[in-house]
PQR file with spaces between the fields and no chain letter, atoms N, CA, C, O and H, PARSE charges and radii, in Angstrom:
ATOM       1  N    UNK     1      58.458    4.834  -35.272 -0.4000 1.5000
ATOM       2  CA   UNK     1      59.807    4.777  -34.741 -0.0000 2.0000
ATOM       3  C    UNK     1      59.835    5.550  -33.424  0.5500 1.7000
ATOM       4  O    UNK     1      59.433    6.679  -33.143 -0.5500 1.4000
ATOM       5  N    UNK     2      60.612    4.307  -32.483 -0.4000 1.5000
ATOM       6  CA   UNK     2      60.625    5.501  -30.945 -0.0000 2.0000
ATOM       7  C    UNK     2      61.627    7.094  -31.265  0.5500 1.7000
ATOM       8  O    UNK     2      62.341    7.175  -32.264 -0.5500 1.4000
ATOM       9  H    UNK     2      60.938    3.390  -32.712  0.4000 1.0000
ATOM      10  N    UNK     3      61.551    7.823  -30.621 -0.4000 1.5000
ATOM      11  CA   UNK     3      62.125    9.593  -30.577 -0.0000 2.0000
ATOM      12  C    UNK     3      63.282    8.817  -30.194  0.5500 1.7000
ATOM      13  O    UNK     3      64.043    8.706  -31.155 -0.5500 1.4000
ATOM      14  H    UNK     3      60.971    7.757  -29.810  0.4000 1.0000
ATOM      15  N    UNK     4      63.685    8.264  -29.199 -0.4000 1.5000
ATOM      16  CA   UNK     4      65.460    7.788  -29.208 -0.0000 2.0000
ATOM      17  C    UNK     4      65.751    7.723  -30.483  0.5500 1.7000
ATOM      18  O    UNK     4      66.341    8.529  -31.202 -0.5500 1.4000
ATOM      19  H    UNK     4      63.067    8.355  -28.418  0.4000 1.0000
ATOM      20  N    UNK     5      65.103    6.286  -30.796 -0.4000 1.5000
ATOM      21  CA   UNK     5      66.011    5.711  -32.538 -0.0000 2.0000
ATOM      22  C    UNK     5      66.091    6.576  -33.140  0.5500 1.7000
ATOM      23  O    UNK     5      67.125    6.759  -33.782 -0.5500 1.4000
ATOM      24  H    UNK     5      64.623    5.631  -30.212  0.4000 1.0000
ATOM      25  N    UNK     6      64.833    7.656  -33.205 -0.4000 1.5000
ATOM      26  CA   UNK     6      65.379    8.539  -34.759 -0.0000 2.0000
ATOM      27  C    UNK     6      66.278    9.773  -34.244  0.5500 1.7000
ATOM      28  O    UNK     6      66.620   10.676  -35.007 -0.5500 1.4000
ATOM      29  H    UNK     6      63.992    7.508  -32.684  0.4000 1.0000
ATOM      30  N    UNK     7      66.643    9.730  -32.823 -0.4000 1.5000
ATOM      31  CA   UNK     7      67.568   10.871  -32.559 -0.0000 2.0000
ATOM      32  C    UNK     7      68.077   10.136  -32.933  0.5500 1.7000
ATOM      33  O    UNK     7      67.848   10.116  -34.142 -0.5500 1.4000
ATOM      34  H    UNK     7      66.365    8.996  -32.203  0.4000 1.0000
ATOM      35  N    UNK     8      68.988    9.088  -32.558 -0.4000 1.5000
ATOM      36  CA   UNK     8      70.185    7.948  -33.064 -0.0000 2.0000
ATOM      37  C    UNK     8      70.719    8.353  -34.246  0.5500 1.7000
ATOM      38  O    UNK     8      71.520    9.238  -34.545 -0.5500 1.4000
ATOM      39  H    UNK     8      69.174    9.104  -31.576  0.4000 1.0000
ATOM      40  N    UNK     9      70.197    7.637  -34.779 -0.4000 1.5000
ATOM      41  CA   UNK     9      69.543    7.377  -36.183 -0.0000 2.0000
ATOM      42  C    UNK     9      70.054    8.795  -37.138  0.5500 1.7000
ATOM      43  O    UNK     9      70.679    8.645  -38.188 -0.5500 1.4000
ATOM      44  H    UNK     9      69.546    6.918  -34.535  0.4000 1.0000
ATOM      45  N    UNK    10      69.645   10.296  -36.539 -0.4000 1.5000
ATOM      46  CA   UNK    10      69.824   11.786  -36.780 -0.0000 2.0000
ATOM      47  C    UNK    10      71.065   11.313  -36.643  0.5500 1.7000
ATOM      48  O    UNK    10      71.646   10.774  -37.586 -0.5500 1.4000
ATOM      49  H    UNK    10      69.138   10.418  -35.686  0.4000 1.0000
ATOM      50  N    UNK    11      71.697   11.487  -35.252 -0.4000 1.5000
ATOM      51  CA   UNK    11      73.325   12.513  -34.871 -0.0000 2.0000
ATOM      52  C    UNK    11      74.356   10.949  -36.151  0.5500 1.7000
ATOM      53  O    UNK    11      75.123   11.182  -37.085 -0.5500 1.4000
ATOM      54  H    UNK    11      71.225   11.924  -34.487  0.4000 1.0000
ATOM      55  N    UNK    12      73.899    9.537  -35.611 -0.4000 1.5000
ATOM      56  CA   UNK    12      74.900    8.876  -36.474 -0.0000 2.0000
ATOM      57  C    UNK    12      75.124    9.387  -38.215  0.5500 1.7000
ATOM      58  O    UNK    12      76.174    9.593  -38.823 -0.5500 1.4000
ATOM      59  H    UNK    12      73.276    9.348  -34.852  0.4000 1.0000
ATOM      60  N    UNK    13      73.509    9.495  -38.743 -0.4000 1.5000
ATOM      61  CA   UNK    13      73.947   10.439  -40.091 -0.0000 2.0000
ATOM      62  C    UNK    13      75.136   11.734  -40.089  0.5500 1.7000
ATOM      63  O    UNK    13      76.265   11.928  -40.539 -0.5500 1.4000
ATOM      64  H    UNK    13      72.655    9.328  -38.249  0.4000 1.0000
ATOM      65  N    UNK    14      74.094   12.470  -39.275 -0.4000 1.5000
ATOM      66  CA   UNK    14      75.137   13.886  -39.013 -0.0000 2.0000
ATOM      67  C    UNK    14      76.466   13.629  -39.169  0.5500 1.7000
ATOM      68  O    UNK    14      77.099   14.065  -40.131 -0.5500 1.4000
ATOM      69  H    UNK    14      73.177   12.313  -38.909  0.4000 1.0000
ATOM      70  N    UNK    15      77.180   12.630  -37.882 -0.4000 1.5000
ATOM      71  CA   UNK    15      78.557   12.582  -37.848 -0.0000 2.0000
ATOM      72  C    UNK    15      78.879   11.860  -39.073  0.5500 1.7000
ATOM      73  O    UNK    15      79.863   12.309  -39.662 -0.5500 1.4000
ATOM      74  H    UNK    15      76.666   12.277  -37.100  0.4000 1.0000
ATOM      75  N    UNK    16      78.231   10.732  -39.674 -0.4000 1.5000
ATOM      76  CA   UNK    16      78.950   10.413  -40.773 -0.0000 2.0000
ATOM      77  C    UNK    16      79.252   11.141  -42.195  0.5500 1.7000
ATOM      78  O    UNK    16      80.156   11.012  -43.022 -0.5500 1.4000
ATOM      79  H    UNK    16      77.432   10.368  -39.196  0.4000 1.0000
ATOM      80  N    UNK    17      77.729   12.224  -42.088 -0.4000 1.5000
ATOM      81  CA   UNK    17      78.309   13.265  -43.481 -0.0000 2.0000
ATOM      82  C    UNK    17      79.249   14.187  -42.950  0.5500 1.7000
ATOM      83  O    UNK    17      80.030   14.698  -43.752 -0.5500 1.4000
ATOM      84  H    UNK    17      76.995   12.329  -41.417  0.4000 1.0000
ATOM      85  N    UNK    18      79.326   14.517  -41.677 -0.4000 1.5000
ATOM      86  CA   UNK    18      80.748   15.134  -41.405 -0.0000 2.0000
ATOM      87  C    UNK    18      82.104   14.997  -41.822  0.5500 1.7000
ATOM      88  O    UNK    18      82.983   15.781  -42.182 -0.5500 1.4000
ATOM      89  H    UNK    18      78.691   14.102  -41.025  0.4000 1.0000
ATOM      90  N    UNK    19      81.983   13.446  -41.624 -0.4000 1.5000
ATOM      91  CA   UNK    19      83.392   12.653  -41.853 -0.0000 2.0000
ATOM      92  C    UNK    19      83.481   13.036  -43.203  0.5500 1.7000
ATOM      93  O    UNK    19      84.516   13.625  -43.514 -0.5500 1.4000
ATOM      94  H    UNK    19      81.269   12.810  -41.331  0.4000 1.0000
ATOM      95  N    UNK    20      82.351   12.772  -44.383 -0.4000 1.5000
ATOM      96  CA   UNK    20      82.752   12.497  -46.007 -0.0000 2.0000
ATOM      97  C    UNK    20      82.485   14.053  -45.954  0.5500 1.7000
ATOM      98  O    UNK    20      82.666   14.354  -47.134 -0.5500 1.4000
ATOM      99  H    UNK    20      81.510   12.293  -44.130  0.4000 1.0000
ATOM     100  N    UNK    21      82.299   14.728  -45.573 -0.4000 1.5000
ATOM     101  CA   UNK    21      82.406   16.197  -46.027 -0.0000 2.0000
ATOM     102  C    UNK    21      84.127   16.450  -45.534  0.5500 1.7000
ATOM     103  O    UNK    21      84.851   17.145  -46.247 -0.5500 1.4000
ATOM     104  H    UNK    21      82.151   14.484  -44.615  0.4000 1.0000
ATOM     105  N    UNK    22      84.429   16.083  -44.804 -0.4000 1.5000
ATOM     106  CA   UNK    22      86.147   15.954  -44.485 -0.0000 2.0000
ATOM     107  C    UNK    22      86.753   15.411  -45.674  0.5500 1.7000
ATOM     108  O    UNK    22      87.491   16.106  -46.373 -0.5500 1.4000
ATOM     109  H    UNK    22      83.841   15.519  -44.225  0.4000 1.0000
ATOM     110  N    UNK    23      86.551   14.500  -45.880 -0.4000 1.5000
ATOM     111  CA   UNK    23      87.180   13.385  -46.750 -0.0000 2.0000
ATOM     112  C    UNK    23      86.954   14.099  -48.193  0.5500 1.7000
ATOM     113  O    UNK    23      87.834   13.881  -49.026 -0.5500 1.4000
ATOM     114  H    UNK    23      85.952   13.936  -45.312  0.4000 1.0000
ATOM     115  N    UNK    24      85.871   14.925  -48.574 -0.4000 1.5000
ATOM     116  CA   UNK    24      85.747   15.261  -50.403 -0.0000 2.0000
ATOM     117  C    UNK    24      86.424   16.953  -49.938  0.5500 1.7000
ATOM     118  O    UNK    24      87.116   17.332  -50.883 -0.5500 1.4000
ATOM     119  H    UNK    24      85.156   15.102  -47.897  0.4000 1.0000
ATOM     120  N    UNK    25      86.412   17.785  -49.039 -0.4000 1.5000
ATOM     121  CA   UNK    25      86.796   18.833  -48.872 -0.0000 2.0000
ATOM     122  C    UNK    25      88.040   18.900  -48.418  0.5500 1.7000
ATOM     123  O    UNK    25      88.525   20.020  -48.577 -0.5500 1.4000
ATOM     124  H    UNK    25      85.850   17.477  -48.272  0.4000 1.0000
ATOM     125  N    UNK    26      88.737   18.134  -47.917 -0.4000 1.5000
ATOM     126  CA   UNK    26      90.171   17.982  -47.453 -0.0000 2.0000
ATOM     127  C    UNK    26      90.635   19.034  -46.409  0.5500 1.7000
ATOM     128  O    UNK    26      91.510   19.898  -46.452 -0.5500 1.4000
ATOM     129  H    UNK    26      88.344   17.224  -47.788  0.4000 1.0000
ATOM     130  N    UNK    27      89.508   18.561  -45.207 -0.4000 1.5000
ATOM     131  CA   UNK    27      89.158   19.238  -44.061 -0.0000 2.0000
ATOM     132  C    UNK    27      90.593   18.431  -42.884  0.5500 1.7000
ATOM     133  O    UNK    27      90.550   17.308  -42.382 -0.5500 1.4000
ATOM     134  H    UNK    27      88.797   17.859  -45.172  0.4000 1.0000
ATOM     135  N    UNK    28      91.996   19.722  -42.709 -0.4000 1.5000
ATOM     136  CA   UNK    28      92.650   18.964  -41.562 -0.0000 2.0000
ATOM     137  C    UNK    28      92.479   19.120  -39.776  0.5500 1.7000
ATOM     138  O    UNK    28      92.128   20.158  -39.214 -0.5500 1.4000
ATOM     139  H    UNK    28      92.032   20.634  -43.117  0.4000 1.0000
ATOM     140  N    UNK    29      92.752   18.088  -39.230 -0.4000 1.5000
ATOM     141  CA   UNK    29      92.351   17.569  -38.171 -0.0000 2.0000
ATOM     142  C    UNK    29      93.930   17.346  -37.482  0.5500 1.7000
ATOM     143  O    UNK    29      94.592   16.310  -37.535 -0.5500 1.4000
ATOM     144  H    UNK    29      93.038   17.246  -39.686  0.4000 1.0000
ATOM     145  N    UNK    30      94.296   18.580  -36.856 -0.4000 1.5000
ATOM     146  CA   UNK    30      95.628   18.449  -35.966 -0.0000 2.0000
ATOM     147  C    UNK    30      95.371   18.627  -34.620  0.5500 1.7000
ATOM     148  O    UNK    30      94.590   19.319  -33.967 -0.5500 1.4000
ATOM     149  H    UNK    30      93.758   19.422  -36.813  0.4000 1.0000
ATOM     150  N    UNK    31      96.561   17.517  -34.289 -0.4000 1.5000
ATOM     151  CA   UNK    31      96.088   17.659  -32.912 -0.0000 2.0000
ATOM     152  C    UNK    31      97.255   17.435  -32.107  0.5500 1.7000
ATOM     153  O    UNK    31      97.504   16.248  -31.894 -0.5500 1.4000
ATOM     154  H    UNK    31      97.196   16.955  -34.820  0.4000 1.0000
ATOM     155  N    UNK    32      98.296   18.575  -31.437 -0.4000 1.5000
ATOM     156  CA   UNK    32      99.136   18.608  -30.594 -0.0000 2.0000
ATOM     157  C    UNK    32     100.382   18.321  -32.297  0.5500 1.7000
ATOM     158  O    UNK    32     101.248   17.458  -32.441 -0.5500 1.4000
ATOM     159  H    UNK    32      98.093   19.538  -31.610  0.4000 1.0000
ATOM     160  N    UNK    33     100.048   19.171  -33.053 -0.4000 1.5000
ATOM     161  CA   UNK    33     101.215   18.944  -34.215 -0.0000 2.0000
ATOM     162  C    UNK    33     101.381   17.821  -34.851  0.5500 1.7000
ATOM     163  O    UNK    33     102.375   17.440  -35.469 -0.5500 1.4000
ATOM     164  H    UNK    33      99.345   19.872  -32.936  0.4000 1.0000
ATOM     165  N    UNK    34     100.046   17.122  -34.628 -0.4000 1.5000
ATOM     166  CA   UNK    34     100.013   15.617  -35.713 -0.0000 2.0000
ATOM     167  C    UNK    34      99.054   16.116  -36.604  0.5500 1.7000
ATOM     168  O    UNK    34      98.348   17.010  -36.139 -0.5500 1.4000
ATOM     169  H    UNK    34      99.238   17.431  -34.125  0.4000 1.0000
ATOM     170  N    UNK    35      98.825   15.753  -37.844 -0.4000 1.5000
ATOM     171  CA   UNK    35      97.943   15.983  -38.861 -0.0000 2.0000
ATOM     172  C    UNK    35      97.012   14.274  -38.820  0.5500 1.7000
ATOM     173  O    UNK    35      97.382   13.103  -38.907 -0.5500 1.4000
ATOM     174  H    UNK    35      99.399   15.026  -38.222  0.4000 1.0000
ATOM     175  N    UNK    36      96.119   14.736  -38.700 -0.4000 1.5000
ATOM     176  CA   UNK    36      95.289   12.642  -38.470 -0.0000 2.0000
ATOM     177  C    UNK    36      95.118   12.904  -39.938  0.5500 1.7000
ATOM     178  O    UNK    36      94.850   14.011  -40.404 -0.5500 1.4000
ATOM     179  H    UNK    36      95.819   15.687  -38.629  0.4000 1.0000
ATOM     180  N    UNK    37      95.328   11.594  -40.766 -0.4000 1.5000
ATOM     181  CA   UNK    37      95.212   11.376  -42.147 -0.0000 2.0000
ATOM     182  C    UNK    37      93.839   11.458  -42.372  0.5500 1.7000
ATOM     183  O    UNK    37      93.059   11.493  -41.420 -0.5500 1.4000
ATOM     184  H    UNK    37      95.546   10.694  -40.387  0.4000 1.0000
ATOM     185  N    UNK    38      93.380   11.500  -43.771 -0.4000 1.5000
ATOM     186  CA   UNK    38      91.877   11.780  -44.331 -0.0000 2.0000
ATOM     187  C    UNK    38      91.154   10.218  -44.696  0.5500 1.7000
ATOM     188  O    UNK    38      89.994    9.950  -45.006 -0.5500 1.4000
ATOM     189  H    UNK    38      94.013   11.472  -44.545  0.4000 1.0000
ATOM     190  N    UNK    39      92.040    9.565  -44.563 -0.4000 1.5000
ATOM     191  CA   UNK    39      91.247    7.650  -44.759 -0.0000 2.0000
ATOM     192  C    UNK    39      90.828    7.514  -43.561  0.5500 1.7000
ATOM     193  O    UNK    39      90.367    6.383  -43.716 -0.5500 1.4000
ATOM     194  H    UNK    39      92.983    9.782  -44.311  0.4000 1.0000
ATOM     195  N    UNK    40      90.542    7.830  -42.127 -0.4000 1.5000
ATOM     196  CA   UNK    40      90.134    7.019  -41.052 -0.0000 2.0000
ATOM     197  C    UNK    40      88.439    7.844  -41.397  0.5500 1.7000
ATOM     198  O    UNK    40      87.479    7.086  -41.253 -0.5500 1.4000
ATOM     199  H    UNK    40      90.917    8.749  -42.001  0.4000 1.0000
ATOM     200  N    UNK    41      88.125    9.296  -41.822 -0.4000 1.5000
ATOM     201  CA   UNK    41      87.162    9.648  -41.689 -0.0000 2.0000
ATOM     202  C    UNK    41      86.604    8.623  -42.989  0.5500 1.7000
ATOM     203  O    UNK    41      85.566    8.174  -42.504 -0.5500 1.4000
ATOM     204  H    UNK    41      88.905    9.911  -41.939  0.4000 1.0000
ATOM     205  N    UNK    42      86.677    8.297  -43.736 -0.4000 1.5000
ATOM     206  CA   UNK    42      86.212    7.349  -44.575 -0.0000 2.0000
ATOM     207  C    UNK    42      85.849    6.438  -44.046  0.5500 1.7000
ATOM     208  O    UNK    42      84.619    6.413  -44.003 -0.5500 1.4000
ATOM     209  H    UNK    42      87.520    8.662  -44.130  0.4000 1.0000
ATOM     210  N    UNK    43      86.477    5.342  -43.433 -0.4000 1.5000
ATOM     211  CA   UNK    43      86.359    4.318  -43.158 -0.0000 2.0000
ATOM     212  C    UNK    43      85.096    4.710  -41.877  0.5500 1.7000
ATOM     213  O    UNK    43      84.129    3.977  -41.664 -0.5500 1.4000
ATOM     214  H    UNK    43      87.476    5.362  -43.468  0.4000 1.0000
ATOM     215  N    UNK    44      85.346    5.884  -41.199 -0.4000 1.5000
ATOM     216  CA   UNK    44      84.091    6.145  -39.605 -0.0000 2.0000
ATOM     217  C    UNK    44      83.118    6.651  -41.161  0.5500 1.7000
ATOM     218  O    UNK    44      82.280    5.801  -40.860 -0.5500 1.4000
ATOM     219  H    UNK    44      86.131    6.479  -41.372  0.4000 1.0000
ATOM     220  N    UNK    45      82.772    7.018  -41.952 -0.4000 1.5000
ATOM     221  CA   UNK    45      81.237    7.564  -42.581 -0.0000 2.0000
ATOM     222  C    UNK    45      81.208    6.291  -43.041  0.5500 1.7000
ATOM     223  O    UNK    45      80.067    5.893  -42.805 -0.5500 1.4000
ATOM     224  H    UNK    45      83.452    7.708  -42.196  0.4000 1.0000
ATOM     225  N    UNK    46      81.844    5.409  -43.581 -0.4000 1.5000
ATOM     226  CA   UNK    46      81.187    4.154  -44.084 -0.0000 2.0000
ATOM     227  C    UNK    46      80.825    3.490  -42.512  0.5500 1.7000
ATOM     228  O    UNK    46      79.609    3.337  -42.396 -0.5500 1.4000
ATOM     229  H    UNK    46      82.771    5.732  -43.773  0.4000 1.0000
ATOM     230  N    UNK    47      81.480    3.131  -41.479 -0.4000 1.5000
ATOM     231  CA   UNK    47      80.725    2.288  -40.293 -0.0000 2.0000
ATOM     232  C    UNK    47      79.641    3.392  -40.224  0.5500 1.7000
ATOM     233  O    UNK    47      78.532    3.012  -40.603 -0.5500 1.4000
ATOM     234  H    UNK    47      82.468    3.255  -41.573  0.4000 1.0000
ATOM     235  N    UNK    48      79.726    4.589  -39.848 -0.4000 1.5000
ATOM     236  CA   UNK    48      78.571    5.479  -39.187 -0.0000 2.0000
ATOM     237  C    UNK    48      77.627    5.132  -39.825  0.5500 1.7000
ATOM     238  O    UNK    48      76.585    4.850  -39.235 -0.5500 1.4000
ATOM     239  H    UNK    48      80.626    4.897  -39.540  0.4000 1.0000
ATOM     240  N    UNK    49      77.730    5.042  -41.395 -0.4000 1.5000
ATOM     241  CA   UNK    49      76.433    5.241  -42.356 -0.0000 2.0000
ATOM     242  C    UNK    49      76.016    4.190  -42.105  0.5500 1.7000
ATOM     243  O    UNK    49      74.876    4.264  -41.645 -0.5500 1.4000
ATOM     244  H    UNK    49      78.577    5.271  -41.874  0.4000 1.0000
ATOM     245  N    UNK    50      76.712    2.377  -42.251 -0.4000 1.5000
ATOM     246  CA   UNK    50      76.233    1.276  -42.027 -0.0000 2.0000
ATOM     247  C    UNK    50      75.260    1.366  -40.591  0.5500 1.7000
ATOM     248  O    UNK    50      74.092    0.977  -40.564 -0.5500 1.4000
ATOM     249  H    UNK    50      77.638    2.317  -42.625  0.4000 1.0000
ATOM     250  N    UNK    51      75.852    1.848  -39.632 -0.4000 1.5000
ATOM     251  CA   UNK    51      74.629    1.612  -38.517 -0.0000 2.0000
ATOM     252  C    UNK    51      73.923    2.349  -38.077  0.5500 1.7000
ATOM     253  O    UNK    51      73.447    2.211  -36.950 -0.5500 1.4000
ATOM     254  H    UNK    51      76.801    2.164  -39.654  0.4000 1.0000
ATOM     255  N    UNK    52      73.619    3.520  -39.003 -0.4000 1.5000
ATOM     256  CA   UNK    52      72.478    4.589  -39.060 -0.0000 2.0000
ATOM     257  C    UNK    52      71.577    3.625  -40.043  0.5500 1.7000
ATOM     258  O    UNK    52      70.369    3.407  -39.951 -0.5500 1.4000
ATOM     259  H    UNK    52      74.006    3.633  -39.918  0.4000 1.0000
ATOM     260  N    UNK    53      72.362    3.191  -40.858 -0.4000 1.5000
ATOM     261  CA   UNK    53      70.800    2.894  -42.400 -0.0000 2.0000
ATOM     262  C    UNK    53      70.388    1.323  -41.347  0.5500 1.7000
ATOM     263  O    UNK    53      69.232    1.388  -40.930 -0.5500 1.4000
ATOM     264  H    UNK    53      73.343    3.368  -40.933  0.4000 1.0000
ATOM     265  N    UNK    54      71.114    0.068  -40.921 -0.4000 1.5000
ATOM     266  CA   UNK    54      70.848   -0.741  -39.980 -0.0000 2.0000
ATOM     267  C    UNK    54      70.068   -0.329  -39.050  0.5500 1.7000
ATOM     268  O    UNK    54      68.958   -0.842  -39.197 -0.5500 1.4000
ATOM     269  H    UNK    54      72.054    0.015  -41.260  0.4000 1.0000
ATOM     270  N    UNK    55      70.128    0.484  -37.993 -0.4000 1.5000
ATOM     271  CA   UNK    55      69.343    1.158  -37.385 -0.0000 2.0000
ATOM     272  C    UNK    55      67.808    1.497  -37.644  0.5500 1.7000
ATOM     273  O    UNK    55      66.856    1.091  -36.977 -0.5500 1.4000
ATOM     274  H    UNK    55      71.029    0.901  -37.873  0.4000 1.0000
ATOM     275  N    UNK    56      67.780    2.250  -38.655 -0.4000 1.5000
ATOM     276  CA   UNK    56      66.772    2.529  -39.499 -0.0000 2.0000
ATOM     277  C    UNK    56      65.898    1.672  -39.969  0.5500 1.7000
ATOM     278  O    UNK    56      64.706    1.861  -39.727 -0.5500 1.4000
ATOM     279  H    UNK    56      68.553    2.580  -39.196  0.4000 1.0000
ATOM     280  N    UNK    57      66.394    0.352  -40.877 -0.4000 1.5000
ATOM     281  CA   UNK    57      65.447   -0.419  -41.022 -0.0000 2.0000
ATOM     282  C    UNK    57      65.222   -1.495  -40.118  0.5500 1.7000
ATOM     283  O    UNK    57      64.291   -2.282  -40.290 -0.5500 1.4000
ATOM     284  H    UNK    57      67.363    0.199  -41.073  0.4000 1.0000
ATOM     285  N    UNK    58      66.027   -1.580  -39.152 -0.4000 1.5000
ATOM     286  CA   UNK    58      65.408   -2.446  -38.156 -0.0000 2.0000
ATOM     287  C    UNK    58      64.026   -1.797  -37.170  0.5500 1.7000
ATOM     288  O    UNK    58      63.027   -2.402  -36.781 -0.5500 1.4000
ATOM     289  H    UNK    58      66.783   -0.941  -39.011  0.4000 1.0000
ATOM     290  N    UNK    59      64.377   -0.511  -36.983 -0.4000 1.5000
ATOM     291  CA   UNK    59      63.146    0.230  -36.451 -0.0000 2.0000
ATOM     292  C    UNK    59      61.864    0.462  -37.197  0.5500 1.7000
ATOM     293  O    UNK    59      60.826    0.694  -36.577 -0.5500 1.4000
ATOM     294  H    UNK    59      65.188   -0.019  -37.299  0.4000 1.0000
ATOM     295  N    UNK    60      61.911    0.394  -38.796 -0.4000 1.5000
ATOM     296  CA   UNK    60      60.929    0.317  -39.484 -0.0000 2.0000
ATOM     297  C    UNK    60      60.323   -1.116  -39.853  0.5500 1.7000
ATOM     298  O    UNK    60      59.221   -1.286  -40.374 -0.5500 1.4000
ATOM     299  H    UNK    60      62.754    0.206  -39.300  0.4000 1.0000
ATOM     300  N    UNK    61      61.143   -2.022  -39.530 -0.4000 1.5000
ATOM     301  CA   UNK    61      60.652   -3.388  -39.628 -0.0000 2.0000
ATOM     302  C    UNK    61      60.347   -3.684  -38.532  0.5500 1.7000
ATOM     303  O    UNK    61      60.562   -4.847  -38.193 -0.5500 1.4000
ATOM     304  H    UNK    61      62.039   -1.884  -39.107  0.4000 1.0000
ATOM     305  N    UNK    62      59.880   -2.974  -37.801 -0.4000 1.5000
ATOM     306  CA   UNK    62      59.572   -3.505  -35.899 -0.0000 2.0000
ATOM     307  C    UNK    62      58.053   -2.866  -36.030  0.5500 1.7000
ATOM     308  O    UNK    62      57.278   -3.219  -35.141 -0.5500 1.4000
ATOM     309  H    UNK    62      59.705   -2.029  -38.077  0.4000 1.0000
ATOM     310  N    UNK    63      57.663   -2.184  -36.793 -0.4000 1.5000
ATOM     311  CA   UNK    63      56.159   -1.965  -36.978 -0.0000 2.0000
ATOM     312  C    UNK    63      55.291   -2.692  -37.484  0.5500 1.7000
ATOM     313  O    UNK    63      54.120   -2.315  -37.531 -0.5500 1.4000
ATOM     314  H    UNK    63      58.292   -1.898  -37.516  0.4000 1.0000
């Protein structure tokens, strides 16, 4: 795997267990006196995770 993809590949995991560590810890996110609801980080760790693990095996199927 090229060092890009698996940085990629790294920070998209990272941010997506961020999100579900938000989402099971009930981590709030205000901003200028809005509270952003806890379903959008769900919905970003499920895309994040989809195109980290996509990512992943397309770079391992390229060998």
């Amino acid at each position: 795997m090229k060092p890009f993809t698996m940085i990629t590949v790294a920070l998209l995991a990272i941010i997506a267990c961020a999100h579900l560590l938000r989402a099971i810890l009930g981590w709030e996110i205000v901003i200028d006196a809005f509270v952003l609801p806890i379903w959008p980080s769900v919905l970003v760790f499920l895309a994040l995770g989809w195109l980290a693990a996509g990512l992943w095996r397309e770079a391992k199927r390229g060998h």
